[in-house]
TIROTOR-969565 format. One record per residue: residue number from 1; chain; x, y, z of N, C-alpha, C in turn. Coordinates in pm, whole numbers, plus 50000, padded with zeros to 5 digits. Layout:
num	cadena	n.x	n.y	n.z	ca.x	ca.y	ca.z	c.x	c.y	c.z
NUM	A	X	Y	Z	X	Y	Z	X	Y	Z $
...
***
This chain:
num	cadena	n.x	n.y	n.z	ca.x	ca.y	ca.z	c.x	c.y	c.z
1	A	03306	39434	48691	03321	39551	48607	03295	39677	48690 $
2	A	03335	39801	48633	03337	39933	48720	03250	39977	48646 $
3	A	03141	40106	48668	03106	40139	48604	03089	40330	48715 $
4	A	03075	40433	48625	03089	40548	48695	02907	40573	48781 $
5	A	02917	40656	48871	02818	40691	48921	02741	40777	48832 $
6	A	02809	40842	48756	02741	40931	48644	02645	40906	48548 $
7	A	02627	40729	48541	02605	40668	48390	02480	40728	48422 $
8	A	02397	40764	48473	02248	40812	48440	02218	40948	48460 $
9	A	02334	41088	48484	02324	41156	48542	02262	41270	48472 $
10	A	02306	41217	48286	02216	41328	48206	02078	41254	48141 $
11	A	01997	41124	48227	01898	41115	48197	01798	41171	48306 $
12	A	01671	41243	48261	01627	41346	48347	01468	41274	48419 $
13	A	01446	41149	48355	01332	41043	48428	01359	40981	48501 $
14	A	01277	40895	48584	01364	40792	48687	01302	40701	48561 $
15	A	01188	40682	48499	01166	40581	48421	01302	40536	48333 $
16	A	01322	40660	48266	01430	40587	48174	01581	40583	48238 $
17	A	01589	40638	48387	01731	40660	48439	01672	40477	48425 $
18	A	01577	40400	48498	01568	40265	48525	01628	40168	48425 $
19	A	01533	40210	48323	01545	40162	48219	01744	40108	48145 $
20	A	01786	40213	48133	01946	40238	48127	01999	40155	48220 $
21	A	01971	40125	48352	02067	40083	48455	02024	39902	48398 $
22	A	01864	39903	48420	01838	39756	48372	01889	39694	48239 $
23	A	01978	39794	48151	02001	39735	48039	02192	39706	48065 $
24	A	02264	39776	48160	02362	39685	48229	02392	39624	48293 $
25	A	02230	39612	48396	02215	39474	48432	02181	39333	48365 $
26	A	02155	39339	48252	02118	39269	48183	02217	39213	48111 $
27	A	02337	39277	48088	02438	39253	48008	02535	39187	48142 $
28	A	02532	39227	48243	02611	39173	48384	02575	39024	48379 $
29	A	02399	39005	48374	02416	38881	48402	02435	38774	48261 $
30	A	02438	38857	48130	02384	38736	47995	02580	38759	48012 $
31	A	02657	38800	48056	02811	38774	48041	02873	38723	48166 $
32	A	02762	38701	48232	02817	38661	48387	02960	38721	48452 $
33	A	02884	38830	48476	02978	38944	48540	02965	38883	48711 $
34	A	03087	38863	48819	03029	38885	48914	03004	38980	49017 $
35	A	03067	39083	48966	03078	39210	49086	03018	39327	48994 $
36	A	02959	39456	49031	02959	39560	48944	02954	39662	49057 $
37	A	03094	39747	49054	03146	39827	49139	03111	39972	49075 $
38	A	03000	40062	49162	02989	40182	49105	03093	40252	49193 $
39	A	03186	40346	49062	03280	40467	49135	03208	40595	49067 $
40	A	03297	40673	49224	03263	40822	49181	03321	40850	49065 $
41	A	03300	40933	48971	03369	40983	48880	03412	41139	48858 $
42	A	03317	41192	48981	03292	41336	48962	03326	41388	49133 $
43	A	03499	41480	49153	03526	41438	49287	03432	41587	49304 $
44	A	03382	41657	49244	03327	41788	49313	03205	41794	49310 $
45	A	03103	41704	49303	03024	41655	49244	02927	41543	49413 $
46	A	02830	41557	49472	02818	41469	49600	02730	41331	49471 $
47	A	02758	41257	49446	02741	41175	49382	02635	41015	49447 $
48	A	02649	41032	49582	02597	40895	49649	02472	40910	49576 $
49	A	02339	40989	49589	02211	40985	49529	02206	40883	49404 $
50	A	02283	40923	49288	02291	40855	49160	02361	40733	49171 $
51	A	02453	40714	49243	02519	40596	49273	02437	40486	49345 $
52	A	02379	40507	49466	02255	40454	49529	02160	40399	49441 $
53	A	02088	40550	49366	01997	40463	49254	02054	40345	49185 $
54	A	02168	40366	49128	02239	40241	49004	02268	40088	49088 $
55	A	02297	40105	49223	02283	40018	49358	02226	39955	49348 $
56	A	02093	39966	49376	01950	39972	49441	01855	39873	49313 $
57	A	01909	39953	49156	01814	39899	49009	01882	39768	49030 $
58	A	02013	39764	48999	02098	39634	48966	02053	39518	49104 $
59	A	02078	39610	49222	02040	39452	49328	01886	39422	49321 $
60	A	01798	39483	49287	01654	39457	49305	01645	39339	49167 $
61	A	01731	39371	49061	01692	39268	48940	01809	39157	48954 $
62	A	01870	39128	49025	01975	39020	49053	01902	38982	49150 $
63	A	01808	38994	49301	01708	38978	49341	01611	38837	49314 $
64	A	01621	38727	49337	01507	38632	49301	01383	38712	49310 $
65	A	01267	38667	49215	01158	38746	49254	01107	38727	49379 $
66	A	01108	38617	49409	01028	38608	49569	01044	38651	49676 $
67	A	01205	38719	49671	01282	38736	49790	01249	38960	49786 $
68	A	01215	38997	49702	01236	39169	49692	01158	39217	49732 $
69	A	00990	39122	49781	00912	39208	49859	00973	39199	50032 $
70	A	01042	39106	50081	01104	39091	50201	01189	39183	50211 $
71	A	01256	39205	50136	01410	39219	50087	01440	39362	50079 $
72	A	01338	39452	49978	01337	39582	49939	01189	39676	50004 $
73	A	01091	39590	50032	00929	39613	50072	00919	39762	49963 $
74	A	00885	39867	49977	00828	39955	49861	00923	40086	49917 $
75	A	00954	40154	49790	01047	40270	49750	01096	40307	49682 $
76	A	01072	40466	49693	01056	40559	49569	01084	40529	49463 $
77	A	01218	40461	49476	01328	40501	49402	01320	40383	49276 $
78	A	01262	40270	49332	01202	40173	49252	01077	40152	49185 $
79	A	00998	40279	49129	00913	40262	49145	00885	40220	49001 $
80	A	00980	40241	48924	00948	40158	48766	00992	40049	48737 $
81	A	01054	39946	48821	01121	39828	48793	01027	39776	48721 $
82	A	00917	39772	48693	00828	39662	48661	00836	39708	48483 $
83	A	00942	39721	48435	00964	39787	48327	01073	39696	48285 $
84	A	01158	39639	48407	01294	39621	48371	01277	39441	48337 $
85	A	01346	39360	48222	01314	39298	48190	01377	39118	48288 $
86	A	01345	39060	48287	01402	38941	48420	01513	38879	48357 $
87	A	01586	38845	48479	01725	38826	48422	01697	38671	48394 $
88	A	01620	38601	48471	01582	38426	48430	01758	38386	48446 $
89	A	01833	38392	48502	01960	38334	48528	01872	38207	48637 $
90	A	02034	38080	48620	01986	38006	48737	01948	38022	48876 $
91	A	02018	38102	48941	01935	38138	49094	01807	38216	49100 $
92	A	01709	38246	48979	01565	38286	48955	01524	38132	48948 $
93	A	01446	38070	49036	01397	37942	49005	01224	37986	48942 $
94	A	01155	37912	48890	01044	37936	48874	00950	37840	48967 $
95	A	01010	37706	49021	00922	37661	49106	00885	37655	49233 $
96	A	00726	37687	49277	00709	37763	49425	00639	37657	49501 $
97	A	00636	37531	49517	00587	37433	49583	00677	37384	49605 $
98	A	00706	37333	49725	00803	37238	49810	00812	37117	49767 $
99	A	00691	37048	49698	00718	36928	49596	00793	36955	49464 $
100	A	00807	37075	49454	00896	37073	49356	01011	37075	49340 $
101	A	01082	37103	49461	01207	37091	49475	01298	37014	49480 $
102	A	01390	36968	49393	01458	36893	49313	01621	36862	49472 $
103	A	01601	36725	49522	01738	36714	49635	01838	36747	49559 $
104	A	01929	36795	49630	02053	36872	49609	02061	37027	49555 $
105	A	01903	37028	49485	01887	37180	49383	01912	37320	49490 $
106	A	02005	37445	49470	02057	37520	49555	01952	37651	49509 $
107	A	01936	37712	49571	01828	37841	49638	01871	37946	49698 $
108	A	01820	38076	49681	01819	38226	49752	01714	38200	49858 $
109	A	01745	38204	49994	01656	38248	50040	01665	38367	50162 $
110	A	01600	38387	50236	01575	38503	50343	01505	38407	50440 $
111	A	01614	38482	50569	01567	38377	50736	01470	38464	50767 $
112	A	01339	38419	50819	01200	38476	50830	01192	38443	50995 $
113	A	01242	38352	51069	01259	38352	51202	01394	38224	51236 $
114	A	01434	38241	51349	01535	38144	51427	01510	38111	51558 $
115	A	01578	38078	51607	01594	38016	51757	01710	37935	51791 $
116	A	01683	37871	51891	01814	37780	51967	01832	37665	51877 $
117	A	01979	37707	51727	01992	37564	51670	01906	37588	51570 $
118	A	01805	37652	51517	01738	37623	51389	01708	37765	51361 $
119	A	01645	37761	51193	01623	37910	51175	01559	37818	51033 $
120	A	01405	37951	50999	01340	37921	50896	01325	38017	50812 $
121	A	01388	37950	50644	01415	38048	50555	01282	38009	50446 $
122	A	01259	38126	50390	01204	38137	50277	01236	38125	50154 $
123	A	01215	38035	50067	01316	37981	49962	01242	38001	49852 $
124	A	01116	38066	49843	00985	38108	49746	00914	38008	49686 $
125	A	00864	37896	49806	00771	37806	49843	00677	37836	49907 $
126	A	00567	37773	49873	00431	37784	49996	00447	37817	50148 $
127	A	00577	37752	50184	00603	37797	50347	00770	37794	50354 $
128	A	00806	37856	50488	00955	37845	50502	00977	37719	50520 $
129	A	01145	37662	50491	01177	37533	50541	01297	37591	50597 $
130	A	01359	37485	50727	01437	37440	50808	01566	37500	50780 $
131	A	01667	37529	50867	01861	37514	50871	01833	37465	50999 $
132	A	01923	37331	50994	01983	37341	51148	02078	37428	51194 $
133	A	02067	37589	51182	02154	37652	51238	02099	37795	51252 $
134	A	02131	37875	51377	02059	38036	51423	02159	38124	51318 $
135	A	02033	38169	51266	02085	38282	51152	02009	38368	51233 $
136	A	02087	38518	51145	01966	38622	51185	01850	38682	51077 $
137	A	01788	38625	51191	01642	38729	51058	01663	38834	50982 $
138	A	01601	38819	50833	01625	38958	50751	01760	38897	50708 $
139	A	01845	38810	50653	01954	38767	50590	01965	38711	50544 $
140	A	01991	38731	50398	02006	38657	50282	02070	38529	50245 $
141	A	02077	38416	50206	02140	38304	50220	02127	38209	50103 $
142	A	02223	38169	50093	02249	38063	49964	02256	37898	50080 $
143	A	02139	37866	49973	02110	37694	50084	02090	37593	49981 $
144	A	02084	37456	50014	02092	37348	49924	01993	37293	50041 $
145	A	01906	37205	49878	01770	37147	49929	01850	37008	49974 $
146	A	01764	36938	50079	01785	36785	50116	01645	36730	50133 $
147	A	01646	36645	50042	01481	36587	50046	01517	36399	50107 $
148	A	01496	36418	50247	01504	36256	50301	01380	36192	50347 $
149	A	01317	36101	50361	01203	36020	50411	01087	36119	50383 $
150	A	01098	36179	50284	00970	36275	50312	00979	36405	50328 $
151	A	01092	36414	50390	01110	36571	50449	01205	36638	50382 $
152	A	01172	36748	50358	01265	36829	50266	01294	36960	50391 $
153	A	01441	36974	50403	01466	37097	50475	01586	37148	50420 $
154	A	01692	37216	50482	01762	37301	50403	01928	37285	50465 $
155	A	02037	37322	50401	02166	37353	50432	02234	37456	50365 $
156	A	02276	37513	50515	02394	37641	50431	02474	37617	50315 $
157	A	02471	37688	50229	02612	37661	50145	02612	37765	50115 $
158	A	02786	37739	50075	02861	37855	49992	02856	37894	49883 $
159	A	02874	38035	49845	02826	38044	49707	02940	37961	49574 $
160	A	03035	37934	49639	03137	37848	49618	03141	37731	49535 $
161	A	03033	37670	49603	02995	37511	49582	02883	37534	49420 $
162	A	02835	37610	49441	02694	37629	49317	02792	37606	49167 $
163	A	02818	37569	49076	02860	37541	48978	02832	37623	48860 $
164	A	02681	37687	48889	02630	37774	48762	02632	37877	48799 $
165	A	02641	37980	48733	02602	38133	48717	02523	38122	48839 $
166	A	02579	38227	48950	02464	38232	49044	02498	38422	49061 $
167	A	02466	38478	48943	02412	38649	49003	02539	38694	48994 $
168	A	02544	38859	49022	02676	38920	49071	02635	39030	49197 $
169	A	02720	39056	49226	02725	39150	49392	02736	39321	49293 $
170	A	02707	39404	49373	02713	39537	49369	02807	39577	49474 $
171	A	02854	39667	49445	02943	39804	49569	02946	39906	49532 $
172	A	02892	39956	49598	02965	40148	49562	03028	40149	49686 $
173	A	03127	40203	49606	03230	40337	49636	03231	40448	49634 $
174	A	03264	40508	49767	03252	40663	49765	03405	40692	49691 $
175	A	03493	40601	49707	03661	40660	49630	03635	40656	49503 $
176	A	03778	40736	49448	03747	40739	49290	03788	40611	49231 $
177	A	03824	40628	49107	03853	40501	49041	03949	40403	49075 $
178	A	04042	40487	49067	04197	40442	49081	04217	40396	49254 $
179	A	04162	40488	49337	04230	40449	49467	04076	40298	49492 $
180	A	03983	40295	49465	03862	40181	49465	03903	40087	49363 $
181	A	03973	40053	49259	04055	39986	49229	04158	39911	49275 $
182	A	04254	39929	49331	04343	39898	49416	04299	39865	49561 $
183	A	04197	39915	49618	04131	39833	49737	04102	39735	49695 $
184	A	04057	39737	49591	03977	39569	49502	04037	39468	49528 $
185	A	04212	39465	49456	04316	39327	49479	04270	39235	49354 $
186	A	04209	39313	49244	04189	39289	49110	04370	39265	49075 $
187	A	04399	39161	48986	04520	39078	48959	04477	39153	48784 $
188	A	04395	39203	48747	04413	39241	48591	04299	39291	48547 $
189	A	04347	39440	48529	04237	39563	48496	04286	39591	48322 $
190	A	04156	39604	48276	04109	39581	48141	04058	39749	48135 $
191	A	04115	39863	48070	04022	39984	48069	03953	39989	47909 $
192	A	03865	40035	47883	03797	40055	47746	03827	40205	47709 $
193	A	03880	40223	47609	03872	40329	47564	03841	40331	47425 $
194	A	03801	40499	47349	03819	40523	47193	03945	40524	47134 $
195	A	04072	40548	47237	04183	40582	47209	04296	40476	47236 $
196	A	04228	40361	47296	04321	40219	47319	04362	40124	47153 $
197	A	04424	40049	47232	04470	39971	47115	04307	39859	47084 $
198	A	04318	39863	46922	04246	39822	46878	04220	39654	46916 $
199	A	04068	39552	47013	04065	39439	47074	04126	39362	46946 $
200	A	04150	39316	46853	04198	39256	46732	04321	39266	46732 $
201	A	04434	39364	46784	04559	39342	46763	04621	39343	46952 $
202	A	04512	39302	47021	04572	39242	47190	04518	39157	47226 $
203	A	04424	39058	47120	04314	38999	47204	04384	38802	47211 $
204	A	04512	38858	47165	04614	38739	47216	04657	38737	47338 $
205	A	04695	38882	47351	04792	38882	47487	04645	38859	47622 $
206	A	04525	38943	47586	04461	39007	47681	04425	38850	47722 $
207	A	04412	38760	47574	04331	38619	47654	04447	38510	47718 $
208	A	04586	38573	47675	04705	38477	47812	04712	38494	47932 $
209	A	04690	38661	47955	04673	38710	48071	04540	38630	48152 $
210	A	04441	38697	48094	04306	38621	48142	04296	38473	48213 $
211	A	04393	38384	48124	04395	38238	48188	04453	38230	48339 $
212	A	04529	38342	48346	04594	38360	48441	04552	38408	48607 $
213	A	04467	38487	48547	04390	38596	48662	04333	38539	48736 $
214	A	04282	38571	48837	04146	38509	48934	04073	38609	48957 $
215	A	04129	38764	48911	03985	38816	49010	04058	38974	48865 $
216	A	03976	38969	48727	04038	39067	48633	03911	39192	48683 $
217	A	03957	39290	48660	03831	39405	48655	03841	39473	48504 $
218	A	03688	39513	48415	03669	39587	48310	03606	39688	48361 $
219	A	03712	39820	48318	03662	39990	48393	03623	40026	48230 $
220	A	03482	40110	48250	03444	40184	48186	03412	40331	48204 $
221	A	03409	40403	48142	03412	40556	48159	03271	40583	48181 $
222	A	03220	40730	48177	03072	40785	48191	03050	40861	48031 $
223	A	02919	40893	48068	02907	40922	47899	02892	41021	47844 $
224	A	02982	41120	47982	03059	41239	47886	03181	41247	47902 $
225	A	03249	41137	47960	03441	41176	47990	03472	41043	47949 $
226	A	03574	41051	47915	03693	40906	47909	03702	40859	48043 $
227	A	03805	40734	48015	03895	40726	48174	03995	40771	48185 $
228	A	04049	40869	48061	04188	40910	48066	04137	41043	48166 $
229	A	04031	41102	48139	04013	41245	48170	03952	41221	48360 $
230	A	03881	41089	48339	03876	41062	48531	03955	41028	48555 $
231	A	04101	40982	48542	04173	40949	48596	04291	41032	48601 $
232	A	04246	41137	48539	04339	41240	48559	04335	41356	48672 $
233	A	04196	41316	48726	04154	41414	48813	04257	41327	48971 $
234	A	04288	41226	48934	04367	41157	49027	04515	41198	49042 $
235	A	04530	41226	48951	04726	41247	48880	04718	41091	48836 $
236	A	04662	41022	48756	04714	40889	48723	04674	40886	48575 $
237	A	04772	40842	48520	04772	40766	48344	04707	40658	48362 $
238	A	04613	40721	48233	04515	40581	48206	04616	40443	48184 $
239	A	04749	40497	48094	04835	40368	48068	04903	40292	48205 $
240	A	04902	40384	48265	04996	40309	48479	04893	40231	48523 $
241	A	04754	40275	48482	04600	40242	48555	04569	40115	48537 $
242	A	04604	40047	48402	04532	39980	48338	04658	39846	48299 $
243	A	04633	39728	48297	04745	39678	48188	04682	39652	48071 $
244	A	04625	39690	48027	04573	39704	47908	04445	39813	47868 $
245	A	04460	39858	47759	04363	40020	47734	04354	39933	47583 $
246	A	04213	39942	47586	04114	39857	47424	04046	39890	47385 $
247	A	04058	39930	47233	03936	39966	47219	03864	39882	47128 $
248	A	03704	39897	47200	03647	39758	47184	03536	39743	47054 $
249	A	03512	39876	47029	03444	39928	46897	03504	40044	46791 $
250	A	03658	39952	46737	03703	39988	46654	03625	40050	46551 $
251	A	03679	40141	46448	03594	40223	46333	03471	40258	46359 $
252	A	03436	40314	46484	03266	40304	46534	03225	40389	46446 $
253	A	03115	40377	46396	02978	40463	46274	02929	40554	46349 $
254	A	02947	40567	46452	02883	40739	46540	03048	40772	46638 $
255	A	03024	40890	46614	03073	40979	46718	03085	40974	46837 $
256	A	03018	40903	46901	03033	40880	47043	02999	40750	47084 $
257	A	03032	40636	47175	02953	40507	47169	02912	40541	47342 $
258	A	02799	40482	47417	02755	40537	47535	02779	40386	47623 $
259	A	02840	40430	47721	02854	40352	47835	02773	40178	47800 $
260	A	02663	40216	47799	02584	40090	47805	02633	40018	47658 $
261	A	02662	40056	47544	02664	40027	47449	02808	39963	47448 $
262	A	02927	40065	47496	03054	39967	47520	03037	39866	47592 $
263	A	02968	39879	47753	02946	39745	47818	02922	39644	47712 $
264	A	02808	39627	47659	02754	39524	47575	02859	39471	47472 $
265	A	02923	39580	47402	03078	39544	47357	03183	39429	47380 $
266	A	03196	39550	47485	03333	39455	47557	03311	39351	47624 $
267	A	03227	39301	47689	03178	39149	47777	03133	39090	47673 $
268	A	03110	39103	47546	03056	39039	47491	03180	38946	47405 $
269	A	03251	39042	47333	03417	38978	47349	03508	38923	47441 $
270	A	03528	39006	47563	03594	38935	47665	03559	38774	47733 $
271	A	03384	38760	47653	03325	38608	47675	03378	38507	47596 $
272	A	03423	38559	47460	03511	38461	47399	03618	38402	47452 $
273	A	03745	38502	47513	03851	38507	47559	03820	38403	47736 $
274	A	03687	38441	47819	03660	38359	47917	03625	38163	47881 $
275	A	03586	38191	47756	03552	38066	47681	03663	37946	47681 $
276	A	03732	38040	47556	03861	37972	47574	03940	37946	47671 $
277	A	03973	38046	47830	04042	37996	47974	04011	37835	47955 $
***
């Protein structure tokens, strides 16, 4: 999903800017989003600061806990996470003893040292265990436990192989929507609007398409412009932009619905439509 650099730009705390970002992280992972691409939305506007922050909230809580004091060590900018609520998805394990680790069970960890042929990761156990292979220190890694004669050590794997929900990635983009879009190689962009066709009279077509896709993107606006009005700062129609423009909180009871509130919306429907694929 896209979301603008702006989404926190008229909250004036970092507490509650936190707060806001942790509540679309939260919805990223209970809809198993895997990417969440912040764009600029504002080209006159130096935007990285706010974009960074929205960065920074989302990867620290997609983050295993064990891995963010390595990972992030202390800064500013984080300084209220302990506010933001845990995502408990499968790659958060809760068990930290090496006897607990279940053969074959797959892990986040961070390479803490290497050498010639081996390298020892931290998997948020009592001590590092084993790769037979030189990584570099300070790098993040998806590994699968092997527990033989006793010994439990570790293997690379792909995030590929993991079967469950394992997290989603962040990017910002310094481009705007439309041209960070199309770098993507997204096969089917979903835009939300107040002014799209109502999800009840497309949510046939949107879920044929869907079976189809491998890699769809859902763009959402900021929460004082449309995407018709950012994407106009491009020369581009929201309708050229998008193959489909929805709107996802038909007859809404307020006047305005806010970024976080459509997120929760629309993934929350578009999970039906992933259901059925």
């Amino acid at each position: 999903m896209a979301i603008p650099a702006s989404l926190t730009a008229g909250v004036p705390h970092l507490r509650e800017k936190t707060y806001l970002v942790g509540l679309v992280g939260r919805a990223a992972a209970v809809f198993r989003v895997e990417e969440v691409v912040v764009y600029r939305d504002l080209p006159d506007v130096d935007q990285r600061g706010d974009a960074e922050l929205i960065a920074s909230i989302l990867a620290y809580m997609e983050t295993p806990q064990y891995l963010r004091k390595r990972l992030f060590g202390v800064r500013p900018e984080l300084r209220y996470v302990g506010i933001l609520h845990p995502l408990r998805t499968p790659h958060h394990p809760t068990a930290k003893r090496v006897r607990d680790l279940r053969d074959g069970e797959f892990r986040e960890g961070v390479v803490v040292a290497s050498g010639d042929g081996w390298s020892m990761v931290d998997v948020g156990v009592e001590k590092p265990l084993r790769v037979d292979r030189r990584l570099e220190v300070g790098r993040r890694v998806t590994v699968r436990v092997s527990r033989r004669g006793g010994v439990t050590s570790l293997r690379l794997a792909r995030r590929s192989e993991v079967k469950a929900y394992w997290g989603y990635r962040v990017r910002v983009t310094d481009s705007p929507l439309y041209e960070s879009t199309k770098r993507g190689g997204y096969d089917l962009v979903i835009a939300t609007s107040r002014k799209g066709e109502a999800i009840k009279d497309v949510f046939d077509d949107i879920a044929s398409r869907w079976k189809r896709s491998k890699k769809p993107l859902i763009a959402f606006g900021s929460p004082t412009e449309g995407l018709a009005e950012i994407l106009s700062r491009e020369g581009v129609r929201l309708e050229d932009y998008a193959d489909f423009v929805v709107n996802t909180v038909p007859e809404q009871g307020t006047e305005t619905v806010r970024t976080e509130e459509a997120v929760y919306a629309t993934l929350a429907i578009l999970n039906l439509i992933e259901d059925r694929a």
